[in-house]
RODO-2510 file (C-alpha; in nm, 4 decimals, decimal comma):
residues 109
     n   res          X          Y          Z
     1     x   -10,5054    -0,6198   -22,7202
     2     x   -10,4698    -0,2919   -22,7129
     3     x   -10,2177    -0,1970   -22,9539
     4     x   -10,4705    -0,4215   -23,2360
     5     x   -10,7416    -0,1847   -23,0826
     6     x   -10,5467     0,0902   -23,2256
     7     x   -10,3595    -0,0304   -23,5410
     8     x   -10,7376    -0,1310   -23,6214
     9     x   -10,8643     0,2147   -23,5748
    10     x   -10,5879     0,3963   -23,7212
    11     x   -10,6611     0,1864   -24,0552
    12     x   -11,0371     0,2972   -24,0154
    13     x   -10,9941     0,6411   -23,9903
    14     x   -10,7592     0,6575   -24,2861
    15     x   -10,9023     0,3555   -24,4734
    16     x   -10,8845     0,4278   -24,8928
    17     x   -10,8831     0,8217   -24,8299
    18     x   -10,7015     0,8225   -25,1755
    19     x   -10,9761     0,5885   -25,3571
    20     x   -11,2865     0,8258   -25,1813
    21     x   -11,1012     1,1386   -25,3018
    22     x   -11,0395     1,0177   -25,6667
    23     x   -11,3835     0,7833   -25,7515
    24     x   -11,5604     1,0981   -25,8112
    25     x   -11,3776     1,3838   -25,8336
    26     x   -11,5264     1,7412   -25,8530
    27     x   -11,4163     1,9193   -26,2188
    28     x   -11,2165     1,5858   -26,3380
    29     x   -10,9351     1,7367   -26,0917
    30     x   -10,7714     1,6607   -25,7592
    31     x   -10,5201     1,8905   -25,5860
    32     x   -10,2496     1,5582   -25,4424
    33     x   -10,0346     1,8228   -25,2031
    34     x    -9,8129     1,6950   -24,9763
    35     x    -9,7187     1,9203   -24,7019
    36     x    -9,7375     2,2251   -24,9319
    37     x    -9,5470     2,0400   -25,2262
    38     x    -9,7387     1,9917   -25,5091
    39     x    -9,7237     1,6244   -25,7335
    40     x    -9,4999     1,6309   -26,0672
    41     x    -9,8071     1,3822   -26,1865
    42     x   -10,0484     1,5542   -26,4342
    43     x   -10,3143     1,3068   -26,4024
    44     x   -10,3616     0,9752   -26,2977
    45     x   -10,6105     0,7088   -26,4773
    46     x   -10,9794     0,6574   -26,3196
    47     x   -10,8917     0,2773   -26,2791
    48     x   -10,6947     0,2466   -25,9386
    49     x   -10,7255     0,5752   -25,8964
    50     x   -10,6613     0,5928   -25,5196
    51     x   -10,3458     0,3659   -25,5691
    52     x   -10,2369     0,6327   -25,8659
    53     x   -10,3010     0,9278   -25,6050
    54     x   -10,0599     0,7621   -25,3191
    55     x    -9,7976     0,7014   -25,5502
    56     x    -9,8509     1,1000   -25,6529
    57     x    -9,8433     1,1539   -25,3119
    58     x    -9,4745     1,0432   -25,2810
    59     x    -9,3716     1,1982   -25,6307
    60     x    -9,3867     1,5535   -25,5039
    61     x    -9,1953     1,8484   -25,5613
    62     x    -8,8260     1,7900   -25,2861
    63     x    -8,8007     1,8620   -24,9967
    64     x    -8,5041     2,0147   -24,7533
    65     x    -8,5693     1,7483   -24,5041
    66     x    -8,7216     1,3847   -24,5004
    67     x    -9,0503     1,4083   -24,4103
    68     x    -9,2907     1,1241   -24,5019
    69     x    -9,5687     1,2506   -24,3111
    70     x    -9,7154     1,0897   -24,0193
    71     x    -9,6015     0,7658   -23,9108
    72     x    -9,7495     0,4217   -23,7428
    73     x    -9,4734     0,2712   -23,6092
    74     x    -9,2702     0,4229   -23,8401
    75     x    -9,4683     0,3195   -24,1372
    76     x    -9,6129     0,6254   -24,3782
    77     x    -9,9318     0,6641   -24,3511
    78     x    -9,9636     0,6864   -24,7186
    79     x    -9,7902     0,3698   -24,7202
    80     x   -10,0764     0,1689   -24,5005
    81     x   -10,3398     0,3983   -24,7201
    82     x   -10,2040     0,2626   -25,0283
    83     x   -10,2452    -0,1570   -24,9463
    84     x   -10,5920    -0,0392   -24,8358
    85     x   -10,7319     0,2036   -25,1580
    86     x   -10,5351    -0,1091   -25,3728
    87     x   -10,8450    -0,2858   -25,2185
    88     x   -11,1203    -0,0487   -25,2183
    89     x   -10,9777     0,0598   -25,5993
    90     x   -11,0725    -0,3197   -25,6805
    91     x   -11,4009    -0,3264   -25,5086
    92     x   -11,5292     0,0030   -25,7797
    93     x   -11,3091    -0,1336   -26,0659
    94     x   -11,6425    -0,1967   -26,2489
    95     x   -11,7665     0,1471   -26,1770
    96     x   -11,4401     0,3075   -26,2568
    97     x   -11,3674     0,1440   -26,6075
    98     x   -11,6553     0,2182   -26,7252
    99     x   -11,6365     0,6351   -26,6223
   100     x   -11,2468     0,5848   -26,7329
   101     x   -11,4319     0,4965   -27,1553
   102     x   -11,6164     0,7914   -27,0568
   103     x   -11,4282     1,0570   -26,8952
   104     x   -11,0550     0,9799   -26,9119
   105     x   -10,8028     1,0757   -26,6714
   106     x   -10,8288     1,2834   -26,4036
   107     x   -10,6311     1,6021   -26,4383
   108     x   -10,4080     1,6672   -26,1322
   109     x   -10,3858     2,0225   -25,9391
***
């Protein structure tokens, strides 16, 4: 019971980060940084935009070691982030095509 405790507030506490960061971004930009490594994206589309910034995430500049980031049971973070802002992304796709005719992409750092 208690390990569901946790995994369940772990996913709270990190639930869609990407698609809150990207829905309405300050400027048209987000910085996607990665333990000081900056993304090779240059912008990702308004439309699943929090599933576009955790694939950024992981297409960063190399590193000299492996680091993923933090882990749950050895799983990425950005990983578990990703199957959730896939379903918060779908909950504002009406919101977000219709500032994606507007706008565009958002530019990246």
């Amino acid at each position: 019971m208690k390990r569901i405790i946790s995994l369940v507030s772990a996913s709270l506490v990190c639930v869609s980060c990407a698609t809150v960061k990207t829905v309405n971004p300050k400027n048209n930009q987000v910085d996607i940084i990665h333990r000081g490594h900056k993304s090779y994206c240059e912008s990702i589309p308004r439309v699943y935009s929090g599933t576009s910034y955790s694939f950024c995430l992981l297409n960063s500049e190399p590193s000299q070691t492996v680091n993923t980031g933090s882990t749950l049971n050895r799983v990425p973070l950005v990983a578990i982030d990703a199957v959730f802002s896939v379903a918060a992304d779908t909950v504002v796709l009406p919101y977000t095509v219709v500032t994606q005719a507007k706008h565009g992409n958002i530019k990246v750092n």
